[in-house]
C-alpha positions in Angstrom: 24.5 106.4 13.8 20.3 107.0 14.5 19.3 107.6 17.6 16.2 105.8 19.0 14.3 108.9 18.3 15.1 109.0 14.3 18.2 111.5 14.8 21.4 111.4 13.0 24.3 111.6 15.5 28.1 111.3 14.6 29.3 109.7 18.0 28.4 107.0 20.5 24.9 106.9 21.9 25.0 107.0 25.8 21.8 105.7 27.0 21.1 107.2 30.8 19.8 104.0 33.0 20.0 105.8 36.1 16.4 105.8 38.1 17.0 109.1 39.4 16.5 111.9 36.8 19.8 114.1 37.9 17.6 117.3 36.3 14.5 116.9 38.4 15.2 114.8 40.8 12.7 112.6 40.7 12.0 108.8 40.4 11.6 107.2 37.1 9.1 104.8 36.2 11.2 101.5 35.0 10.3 99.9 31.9 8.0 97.2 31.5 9.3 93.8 32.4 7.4 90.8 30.9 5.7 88.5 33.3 7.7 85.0 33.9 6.3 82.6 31.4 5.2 84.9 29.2 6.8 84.8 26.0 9.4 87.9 25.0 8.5 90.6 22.7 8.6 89.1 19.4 8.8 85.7 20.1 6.2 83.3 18.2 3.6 81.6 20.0 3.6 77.6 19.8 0.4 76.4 18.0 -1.5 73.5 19.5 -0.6 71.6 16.5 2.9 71.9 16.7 2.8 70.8 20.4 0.9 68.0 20.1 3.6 66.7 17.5 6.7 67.5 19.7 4.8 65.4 22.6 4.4 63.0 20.1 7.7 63.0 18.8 8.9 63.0 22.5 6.6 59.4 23.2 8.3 57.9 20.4 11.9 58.6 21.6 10.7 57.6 25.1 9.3 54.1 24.1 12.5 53.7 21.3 15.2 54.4 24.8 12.8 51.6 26.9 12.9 49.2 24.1 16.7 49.7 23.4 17.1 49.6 27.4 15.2 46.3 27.6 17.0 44.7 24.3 20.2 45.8 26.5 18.7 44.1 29.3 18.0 40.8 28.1 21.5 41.0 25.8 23.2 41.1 29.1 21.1 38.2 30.6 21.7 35.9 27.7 25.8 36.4 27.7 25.5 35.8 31.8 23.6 32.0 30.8 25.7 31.3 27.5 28.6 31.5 29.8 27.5 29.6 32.7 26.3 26.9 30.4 29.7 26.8 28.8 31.3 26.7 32.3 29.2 24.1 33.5 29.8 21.9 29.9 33.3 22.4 30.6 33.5 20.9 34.2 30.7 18.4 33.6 33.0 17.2 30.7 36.1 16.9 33.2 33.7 15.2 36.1 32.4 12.6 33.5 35.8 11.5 33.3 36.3 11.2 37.1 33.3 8.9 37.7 35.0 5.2 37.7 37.8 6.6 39.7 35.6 7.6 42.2 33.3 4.0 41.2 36.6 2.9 42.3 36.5 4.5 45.8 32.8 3.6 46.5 34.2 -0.2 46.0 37.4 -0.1 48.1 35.1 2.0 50.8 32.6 -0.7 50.7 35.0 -3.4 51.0 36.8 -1.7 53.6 40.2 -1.5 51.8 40.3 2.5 51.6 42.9 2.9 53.9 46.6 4.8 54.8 47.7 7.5 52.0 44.7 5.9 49.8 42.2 7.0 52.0 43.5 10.4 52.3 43.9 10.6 48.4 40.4 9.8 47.9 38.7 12.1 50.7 40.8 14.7 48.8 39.3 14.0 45.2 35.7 13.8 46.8 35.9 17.1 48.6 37.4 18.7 45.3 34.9 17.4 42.9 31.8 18.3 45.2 33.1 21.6 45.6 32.8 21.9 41.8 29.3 21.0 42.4 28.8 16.9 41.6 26.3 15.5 43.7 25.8 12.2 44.6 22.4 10.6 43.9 20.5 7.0 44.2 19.6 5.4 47.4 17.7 2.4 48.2 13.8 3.1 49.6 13.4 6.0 47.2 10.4 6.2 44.4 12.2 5.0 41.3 12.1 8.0 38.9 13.0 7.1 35.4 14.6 10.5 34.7 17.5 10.1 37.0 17.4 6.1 37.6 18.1 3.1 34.8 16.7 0.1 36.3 18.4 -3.1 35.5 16.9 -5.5 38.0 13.3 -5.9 38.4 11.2 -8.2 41.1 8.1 -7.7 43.0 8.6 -7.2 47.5 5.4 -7.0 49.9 7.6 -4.3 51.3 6.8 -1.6 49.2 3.6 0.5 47.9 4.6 1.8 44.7 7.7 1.1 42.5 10.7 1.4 44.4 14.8 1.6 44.4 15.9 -1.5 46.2 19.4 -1.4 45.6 21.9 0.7 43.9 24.4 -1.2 41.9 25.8 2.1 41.0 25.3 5.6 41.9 24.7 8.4 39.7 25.8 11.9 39.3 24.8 15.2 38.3 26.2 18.5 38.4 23.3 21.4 38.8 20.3 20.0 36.9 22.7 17.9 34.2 22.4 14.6 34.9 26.1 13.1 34.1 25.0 9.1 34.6 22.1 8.0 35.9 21.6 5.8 39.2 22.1 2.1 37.7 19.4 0.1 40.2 17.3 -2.7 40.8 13.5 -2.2 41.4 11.0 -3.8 42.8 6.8 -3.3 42.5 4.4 -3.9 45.1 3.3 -7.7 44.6 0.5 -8.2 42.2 -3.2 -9.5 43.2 -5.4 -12.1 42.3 -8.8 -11.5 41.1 -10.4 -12.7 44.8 -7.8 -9.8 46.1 -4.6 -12.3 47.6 -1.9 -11.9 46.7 0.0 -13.9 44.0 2.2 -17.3 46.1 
């Protein structure tokens, strides 16, 4: 075995670490530490060029994690729509079948013959199918809005200003912003003028 000095020696080398010198009694001098942040003894020294391509290296996998995030994102967004549209399809497709029971009710309401166990019946449908979100629209006095009302009586009133609901022969219904049947009404537009600005007899 060498020695750190060069020597040949047959047994272990013992290095003395203590900081007093048990000979003289004095102090030793510790060996040189190297400053923190300064790079060990032998260690190679990162060229500018080399760290200027791991922070580019390191922007690339930055940008590739906040695209994949956002991709992840908007994945997760889709599935959350696709299934409440399917939701909504489904109940909308088991409300559609409801509506002339419930045409049904509005007649025997209106007639005054929803009465006894077929009153309860009814209130009972009603409150179940709004809590799955049908709504009830159509109401006479409202703007008629061909989106959500089929006219199928037309006449002219000195009653109104612009083209308006007048009756509802029969309500319609939606469920969120799916129109299931639109309100079946009769209209009415503000009475024409003649050319001297009366009104038409």
């Amino acid at each position: 075995m060498t020695s750190p000095r060069g020597e040949e020696h047959d047994g272990p080398v013992i290095r003395d670490k203590r900081r007093i010198d048990p000979k003289t009694g004095e102090v030793r001098e510790p060996a040189e530490t190297p400053a923190p942040g300064a790079p060990a003894a032998g260690a190679q020294p990162v060229a500018d060029g080399e760290a200027a391509e791991l922070s580019k290296q390191l922007a690339e996998r930055t940008a590739d994690l906040q695209r994949l995030q956002a991709e992840y994102v908007n994945y997760r967004k889709r599935v959350e729509r696709d299934k409440s549209a399917v939701r909504e399809n489904a109940v909308g497709s088991v409300l559609n079948e409801l509506l002339p029971v419930l045409d049904d009710i509005g007649r025997a309401r209106a007639h005054e013959e929803l009465t006894g166990g077929f009153k309860s019946v009814a209130e009972a449908l009603e409150g179940a199918v709004t809590k799955l979100g049908l709504e009830r629209f159509g109401a006479e006095g409202e703007p008629f809005d061909p989106t959500v009302h089929e006219a199928l009586m037309h006449s002219y009133s000195p009653e109104v200003t612009e083209t308006s609901v007048v009756g509802v022969l029969q309500p319609g219904y939606r469920i969120g912003e799916r129109i299931l049947r639109p309100a079946r009404v009769a209209v009415a537009d503000p009475e024409p003028e003649t050319g001297d600005g009366s009104e038409v007899e």
